[in-house]
C-alpha positions as a printed NumPy array, in Angstrom:
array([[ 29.335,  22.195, -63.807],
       [ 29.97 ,  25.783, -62.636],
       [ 33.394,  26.131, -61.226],
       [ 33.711,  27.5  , -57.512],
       [ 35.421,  30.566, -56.265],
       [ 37.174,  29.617, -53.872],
       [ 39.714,  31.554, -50.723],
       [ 42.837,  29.817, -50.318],
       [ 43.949,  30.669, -46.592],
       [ 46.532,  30.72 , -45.07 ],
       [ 48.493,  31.9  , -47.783],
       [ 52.393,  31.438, -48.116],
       [ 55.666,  31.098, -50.71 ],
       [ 54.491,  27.281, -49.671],
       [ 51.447,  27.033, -51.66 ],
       [ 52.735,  28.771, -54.993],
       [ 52.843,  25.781, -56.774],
       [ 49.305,  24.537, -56.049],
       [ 48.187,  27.98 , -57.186],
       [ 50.339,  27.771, -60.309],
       [ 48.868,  24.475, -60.73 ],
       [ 44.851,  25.347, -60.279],
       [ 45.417,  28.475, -63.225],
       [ 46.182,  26.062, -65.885],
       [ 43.372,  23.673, -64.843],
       [ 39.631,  23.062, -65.159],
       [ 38.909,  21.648, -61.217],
       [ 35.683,  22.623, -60.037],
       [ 37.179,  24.815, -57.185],
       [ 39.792,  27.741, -58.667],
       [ 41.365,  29.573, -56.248],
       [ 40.414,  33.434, -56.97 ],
       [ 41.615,  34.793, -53.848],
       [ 44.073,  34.227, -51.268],
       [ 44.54 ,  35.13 , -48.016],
       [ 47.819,  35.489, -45.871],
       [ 47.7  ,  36.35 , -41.652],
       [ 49.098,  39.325, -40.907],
       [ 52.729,  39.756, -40.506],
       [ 53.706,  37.651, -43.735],
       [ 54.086,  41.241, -45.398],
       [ 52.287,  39.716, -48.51 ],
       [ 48.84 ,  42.238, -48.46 ],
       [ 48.305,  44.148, -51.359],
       [ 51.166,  42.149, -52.965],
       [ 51.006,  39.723, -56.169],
       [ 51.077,  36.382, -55.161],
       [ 53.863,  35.647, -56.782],
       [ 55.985,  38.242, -54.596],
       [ 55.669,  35.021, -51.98 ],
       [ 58.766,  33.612, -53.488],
       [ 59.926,  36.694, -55.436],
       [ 59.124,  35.445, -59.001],
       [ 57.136,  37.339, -61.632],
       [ 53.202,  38.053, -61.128],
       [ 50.958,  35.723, -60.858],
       [ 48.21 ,  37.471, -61.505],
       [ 46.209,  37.297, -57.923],
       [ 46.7  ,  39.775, -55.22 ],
       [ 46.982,  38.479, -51.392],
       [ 45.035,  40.074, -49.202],
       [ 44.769,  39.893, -45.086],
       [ 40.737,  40.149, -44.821],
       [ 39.568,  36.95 , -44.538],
       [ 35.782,  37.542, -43.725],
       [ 35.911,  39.91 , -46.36 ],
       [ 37.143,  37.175, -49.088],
       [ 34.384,  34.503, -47.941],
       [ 31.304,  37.14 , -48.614],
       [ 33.028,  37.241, -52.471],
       [ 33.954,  33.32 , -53.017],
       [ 32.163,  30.172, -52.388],
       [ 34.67 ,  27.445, -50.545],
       [ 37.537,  27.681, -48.253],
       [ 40.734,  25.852, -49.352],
       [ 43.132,  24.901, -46.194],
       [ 46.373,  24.175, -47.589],
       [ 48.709,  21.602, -45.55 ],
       [ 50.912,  22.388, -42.37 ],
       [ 51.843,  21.977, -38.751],
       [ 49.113,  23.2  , -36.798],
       [ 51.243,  25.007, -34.099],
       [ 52.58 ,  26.942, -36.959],
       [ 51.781,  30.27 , -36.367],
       [ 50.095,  31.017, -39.827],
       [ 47.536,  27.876, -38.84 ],
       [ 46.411,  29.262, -35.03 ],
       [ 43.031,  29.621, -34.847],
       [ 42.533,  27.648, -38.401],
       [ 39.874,  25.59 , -36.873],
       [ 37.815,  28.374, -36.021],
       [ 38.281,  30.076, -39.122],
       [ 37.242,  26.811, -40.901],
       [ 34.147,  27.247, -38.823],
       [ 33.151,  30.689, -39.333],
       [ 33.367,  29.521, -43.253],
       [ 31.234,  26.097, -42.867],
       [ 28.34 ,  29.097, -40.952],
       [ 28.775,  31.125, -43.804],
       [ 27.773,  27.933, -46.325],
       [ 31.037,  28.1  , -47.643],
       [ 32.553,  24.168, -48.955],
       [ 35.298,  23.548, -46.884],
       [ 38.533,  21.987, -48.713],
       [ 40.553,  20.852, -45.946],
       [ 44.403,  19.272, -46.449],
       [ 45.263,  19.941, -42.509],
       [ 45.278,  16.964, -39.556],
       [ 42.156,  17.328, -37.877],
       [ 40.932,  15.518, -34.947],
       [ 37.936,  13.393, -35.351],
       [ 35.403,  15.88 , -33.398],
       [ 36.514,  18.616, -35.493],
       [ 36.12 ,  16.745, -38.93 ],
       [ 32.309,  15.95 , -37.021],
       [ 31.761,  19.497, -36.841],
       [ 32.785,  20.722, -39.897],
       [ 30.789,  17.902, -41.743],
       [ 27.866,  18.433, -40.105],
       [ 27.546,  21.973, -39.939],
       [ 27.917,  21.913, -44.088],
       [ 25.546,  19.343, -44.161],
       [ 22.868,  22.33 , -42.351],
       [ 24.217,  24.655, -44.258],
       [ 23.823,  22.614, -47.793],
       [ 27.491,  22.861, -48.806],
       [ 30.246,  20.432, -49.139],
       [ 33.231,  19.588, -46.677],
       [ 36.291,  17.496, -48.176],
       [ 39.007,  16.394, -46.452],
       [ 41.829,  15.556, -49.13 ],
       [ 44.402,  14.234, -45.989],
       [ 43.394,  10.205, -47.019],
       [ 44.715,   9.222, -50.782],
       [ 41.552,   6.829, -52.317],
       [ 43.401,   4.091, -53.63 ],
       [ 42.224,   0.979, -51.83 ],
       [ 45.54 ,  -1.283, -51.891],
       [ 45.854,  -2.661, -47.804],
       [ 46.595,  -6.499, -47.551],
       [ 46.893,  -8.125, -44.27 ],
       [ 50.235,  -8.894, -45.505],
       [ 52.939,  -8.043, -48.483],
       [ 54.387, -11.264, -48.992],
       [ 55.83 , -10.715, -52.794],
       [ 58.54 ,  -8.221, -53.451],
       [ 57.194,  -7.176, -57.356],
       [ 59.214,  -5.481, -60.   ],
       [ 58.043,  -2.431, -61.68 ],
       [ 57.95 ,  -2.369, -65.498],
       [ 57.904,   1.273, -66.337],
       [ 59.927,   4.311, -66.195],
       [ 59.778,   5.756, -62.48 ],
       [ 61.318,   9.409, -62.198],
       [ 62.054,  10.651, -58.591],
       [ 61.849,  14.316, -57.929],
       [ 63.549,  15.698, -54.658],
       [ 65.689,  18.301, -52.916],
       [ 69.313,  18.229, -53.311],
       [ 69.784,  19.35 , -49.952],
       [ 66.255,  20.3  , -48.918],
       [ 63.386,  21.121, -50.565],
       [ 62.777,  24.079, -52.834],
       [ 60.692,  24.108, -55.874],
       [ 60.039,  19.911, -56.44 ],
       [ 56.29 ,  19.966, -55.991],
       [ 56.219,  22.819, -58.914],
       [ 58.022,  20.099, -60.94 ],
       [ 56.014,  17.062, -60.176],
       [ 52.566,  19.11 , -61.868],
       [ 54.893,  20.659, -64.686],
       [ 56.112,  16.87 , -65.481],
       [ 52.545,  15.015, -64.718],
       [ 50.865,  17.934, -66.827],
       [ 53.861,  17.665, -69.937],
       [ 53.584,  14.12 , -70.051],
       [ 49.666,  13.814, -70.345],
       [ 50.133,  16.318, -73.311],
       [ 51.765,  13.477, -74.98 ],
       [ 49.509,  10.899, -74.337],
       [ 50.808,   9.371, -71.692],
       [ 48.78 ,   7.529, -68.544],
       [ 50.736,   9.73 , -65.907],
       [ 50.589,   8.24 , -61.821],
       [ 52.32 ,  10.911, -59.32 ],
       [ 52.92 ,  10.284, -55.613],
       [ 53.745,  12.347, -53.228],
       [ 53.587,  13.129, -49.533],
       [ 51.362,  16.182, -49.507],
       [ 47.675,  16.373, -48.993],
       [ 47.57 ,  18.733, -52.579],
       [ 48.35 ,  15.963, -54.296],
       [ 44.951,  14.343, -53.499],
       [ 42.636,  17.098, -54.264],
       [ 44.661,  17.75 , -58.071],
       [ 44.089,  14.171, -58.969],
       [ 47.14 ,  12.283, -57.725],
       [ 47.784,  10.378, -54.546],
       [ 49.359,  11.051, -51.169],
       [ 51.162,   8.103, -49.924],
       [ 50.187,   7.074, -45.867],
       [ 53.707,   5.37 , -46.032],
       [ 55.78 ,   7.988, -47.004],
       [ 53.203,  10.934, -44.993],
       [ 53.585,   8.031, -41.416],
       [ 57.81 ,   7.919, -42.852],
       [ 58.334,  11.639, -42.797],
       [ 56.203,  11.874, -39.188],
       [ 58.759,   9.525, -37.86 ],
       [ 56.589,   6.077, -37.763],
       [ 57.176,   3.027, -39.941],
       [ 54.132,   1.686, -41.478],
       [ 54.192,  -1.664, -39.426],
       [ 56.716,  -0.85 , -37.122],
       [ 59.885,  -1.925, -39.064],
       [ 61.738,  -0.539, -42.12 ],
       [ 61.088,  -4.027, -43.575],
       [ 57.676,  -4.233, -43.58 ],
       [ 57.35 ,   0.017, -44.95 ],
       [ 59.044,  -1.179, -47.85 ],
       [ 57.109,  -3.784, -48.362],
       [ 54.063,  -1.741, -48.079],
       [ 55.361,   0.981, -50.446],
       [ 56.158,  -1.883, -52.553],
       [ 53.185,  -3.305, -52.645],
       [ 51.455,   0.239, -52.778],
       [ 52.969,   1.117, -55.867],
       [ 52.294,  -2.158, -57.532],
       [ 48.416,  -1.641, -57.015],
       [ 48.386,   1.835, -58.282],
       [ 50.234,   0.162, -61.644],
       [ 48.005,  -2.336, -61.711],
       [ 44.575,   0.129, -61.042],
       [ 45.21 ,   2.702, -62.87 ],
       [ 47.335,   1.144, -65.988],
       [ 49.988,   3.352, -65.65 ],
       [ 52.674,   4.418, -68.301],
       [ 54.852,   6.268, -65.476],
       [ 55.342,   7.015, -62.019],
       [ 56.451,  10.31 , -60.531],
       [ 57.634,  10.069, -56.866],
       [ 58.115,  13.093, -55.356],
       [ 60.837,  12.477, -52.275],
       [ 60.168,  14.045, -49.097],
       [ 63.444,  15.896, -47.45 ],
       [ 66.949,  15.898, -48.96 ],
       [ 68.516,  13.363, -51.623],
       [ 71.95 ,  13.457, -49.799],
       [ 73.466,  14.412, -46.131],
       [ 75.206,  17.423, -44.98 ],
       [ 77.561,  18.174, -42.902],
       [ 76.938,  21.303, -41.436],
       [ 72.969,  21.553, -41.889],
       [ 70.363,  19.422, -40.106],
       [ 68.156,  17.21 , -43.405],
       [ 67.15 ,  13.728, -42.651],
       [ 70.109,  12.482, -44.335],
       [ 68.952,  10.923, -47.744],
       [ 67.188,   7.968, -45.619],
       [ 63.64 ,   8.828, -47.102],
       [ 65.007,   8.633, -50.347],
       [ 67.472,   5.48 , -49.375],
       [ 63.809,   3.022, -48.309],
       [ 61.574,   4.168, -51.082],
       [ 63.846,   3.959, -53.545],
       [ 64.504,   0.305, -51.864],
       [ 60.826,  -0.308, -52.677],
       [ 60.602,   0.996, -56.514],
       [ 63.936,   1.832, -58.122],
       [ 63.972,   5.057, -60.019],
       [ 64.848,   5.402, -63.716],
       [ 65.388,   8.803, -63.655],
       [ 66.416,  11.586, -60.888],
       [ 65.3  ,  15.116, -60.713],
       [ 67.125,  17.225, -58.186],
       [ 66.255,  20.376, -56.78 ],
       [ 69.267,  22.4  , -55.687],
       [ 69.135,  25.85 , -53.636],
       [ 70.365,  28.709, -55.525],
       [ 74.185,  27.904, -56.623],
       [ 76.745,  28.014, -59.354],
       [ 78.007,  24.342, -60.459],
       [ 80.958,  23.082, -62.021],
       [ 81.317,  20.438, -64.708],
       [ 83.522,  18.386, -62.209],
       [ 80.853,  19.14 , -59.147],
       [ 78.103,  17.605, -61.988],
       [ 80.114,  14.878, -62.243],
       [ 80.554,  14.19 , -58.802],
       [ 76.612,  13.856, -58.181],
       [ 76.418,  11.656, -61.247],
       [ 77.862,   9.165, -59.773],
       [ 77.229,   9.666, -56.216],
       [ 73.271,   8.788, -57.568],
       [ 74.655,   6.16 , -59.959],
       [ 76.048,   4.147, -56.796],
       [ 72.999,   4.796, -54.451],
       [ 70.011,   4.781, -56.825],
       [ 71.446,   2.889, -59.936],
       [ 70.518,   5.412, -61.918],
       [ 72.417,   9.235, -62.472],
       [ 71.322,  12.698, -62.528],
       [ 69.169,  13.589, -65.736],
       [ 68.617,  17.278, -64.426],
       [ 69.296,  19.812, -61.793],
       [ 66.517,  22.297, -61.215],
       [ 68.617,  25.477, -59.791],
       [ 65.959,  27.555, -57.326],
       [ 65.72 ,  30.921, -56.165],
       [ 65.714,  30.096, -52.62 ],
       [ 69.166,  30.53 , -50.771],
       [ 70.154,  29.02 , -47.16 ],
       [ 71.174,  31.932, -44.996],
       [ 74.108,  30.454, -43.787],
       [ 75.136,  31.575, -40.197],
       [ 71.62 ,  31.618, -38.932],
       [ 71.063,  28.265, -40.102],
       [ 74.356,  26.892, -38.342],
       [ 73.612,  28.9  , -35.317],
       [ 69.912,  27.496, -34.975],
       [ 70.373,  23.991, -36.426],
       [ 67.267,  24.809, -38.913],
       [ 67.765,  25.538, -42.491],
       [ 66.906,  29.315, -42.827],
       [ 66.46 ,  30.58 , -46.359],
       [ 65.084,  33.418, -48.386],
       [ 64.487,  33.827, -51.922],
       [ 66.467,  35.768, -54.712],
       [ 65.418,  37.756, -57.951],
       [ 64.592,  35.331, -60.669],
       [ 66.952,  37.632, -62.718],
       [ 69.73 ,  35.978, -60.507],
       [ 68.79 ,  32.449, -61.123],
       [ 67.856,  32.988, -65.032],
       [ 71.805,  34.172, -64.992],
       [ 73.722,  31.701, -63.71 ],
       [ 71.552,  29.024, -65.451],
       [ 72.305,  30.442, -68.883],
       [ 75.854,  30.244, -67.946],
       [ 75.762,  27.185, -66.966],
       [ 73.528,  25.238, -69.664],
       [ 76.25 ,  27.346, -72.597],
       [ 78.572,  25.283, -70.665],
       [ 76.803,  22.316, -71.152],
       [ 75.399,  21.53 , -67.852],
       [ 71.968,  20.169, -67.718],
       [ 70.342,  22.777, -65.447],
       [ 66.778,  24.256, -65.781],
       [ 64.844,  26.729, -63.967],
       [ 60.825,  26.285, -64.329],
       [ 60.491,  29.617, -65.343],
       [ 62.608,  29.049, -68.326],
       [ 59.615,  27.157, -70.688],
       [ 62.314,  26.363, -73.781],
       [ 64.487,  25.129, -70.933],
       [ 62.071,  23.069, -69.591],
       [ 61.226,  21.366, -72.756],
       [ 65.129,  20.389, -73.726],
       [ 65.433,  19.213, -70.301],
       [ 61.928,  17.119, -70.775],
       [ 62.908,  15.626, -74.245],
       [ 66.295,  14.742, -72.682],
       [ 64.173,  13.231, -70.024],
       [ 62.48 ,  11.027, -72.407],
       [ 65.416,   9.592, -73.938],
       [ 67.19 ,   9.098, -70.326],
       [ 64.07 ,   6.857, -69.355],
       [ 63.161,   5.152, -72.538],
       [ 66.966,   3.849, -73.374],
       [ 67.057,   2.475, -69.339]])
């Protein structure tokens, strides 16, 4: 079948990994253009400039009519509608659906709008797909039986909030299916629907502040339960579970603590921990220290630390109670990784490939010899 041109909008440092992700595949939409509002100061830029890495090849733009007449679907990536970058998305979403453009959408809509949007591609002969649901049918009017998983499960999450860990789950999904392996990744965002994976209602309903059920208890049995039918389903060799928020609490900066992490990993226990850390220099002793920190809360220790270009801009972020960040030259990060791995830390950077691949053989043994 004839793969689909397709806009992403609204375009941000936020969707850089999905892009990264649809250039290396062979999904019937590829994103050939994207489209940021005005007053991101990404037009005319690479889209890689987002997040200050190297070119991606695909240059942002700020014409959004002007993109639809060239492609022939709409992608919506996730967010908070009263985000600034999202006003007006509906009717944008609209204009595209008139236009006989597929709509691809991964925001909350209401049920009228979904109505809308279906109906006026159904006129129009083109497609609308809302990736928001995962497909997996796995609800029970109960979860009586607490059942042990049998294969490796790797968590991937934010030291201290979240930088590049979506980037990581594809990179790890797509490495291990090179080696043959049956590959199940779950995550929290829409995106992961629409590349083939699944978005978890119990973690998306945990992060929006409602427990599936109404209690802790009965989440994690629901999670439990969750990730025993996808094991069961789709015969899987490994899980990926990407965790939403921060692995550990901070003092000074608002995260949610480590809980997310604290009741799924009370529902599947991880054999292996990928943490993403904002841009930092470690120490062998500070290595150490998080070892065992994970060792006593997941039963399981650190097999790598992926160090990011993004950096928390500290006063504002005190001052406002928000983590604040911007992002560094690669350069930067590329620098103080080499220093650290020739000091034998195992650190990584995911534009380091040969670094990637120690870190994923090392990865192997870590979850093979659990």
């Amino acid at each position: 079948m004839e793969q689909k041109r397709t806009v992403v909008y609204p375009y941000s440092a936020l969707s850089v990994a999905d892009i990264q992700r649809n250039l290396i595949s062979s999904d019937l939409y590829q994103f050939t253009s994207l489209v940021a509002p005005r007053g991101l100061a990404l037009d005319g830029k690479d889209a890689g400039y987002a997040d200050n890495r190297k070119n991606i090849g695909i240059f942002v733009s700020s014409d959004l009519i002007n993109a639809l007449k060239n492609t022939d679907a709409l992608f919506v990536p996730s967010g908070k509608r009263n985000d600034r970058a999202f006003w007006g998305i509906f009717e944008h979403m609209c204009t595209a659906a008139n236009m006989g453009k597929d709509i691809i959408s991964c925001i909350q809509l209401t049920d009228i709008e979904e109505y809308k949007l279906s109906n006026e591609c159904k006129i129009k002969g083109s497609s609308f797909i809302n990736v928001q649901s995962d497909t997996l049918e796995w609800k029970d009017s109960s979860f009586p039986v607490t059942h042990d998983t049998a294969i490796p499960v790797i968590f991937v999450s934010g030291l201290l909030s979240e930088t590049n860990e979506q980037e990581i789950v594809y990179i790890l999904a797509d490495r291990f299916k090179r080696d043959g392996l049956n590959v199940t990744a779950v995550g929290f965002r829409p995106e992961m629907n629409f590349f083939g994976f699944h978005n978890s209602e119990v973690i998306t309903e945990l992060i929006n502040g409602r427990f599936y059920g109404g209690s802790v208890q009965e989440t994690v049995c629901a999670l439990n339960y969750y990730f025993y039918n996808l094991e069961m389903k789709e015969q899987t060799d490994i899980f990926i579970v990407h965790i939403p928020g921060a692995l550990i609490e901070t003092p000074d900066y608002p995260n949610d603590c480590g809980i997310f992490a604290h009741i799924i990993s009370s529902a599947i226990k991880p054999s292996a921990i990928i943490a993403g850390s904002l841009y930092a220099r470690y120490t062998e002793n500070t290595m150490l220290q998080m070892h065992n920190e994970f060792l006593t809360r997941f039963g399981c220790e650190l097999s790598a630390l992926h160090i990011s270009n993004k950096t928390l801009v500290h006063n504002s972020s005190v001052q406002k109670r928000k983590l604040e960040s911007l992002y560094r030259p690669y350069d930067d990060v590329i620098n103080i990784v080499n220093q650290m791995t020739s000091e034998g830390l195992r650190v990584f950077n995911i534009n380091d490939l040969a670094l990637c691949e120690s870190v994923y053989q090392q990865l192997l043994q870590d979850i093979w010899e659990d």
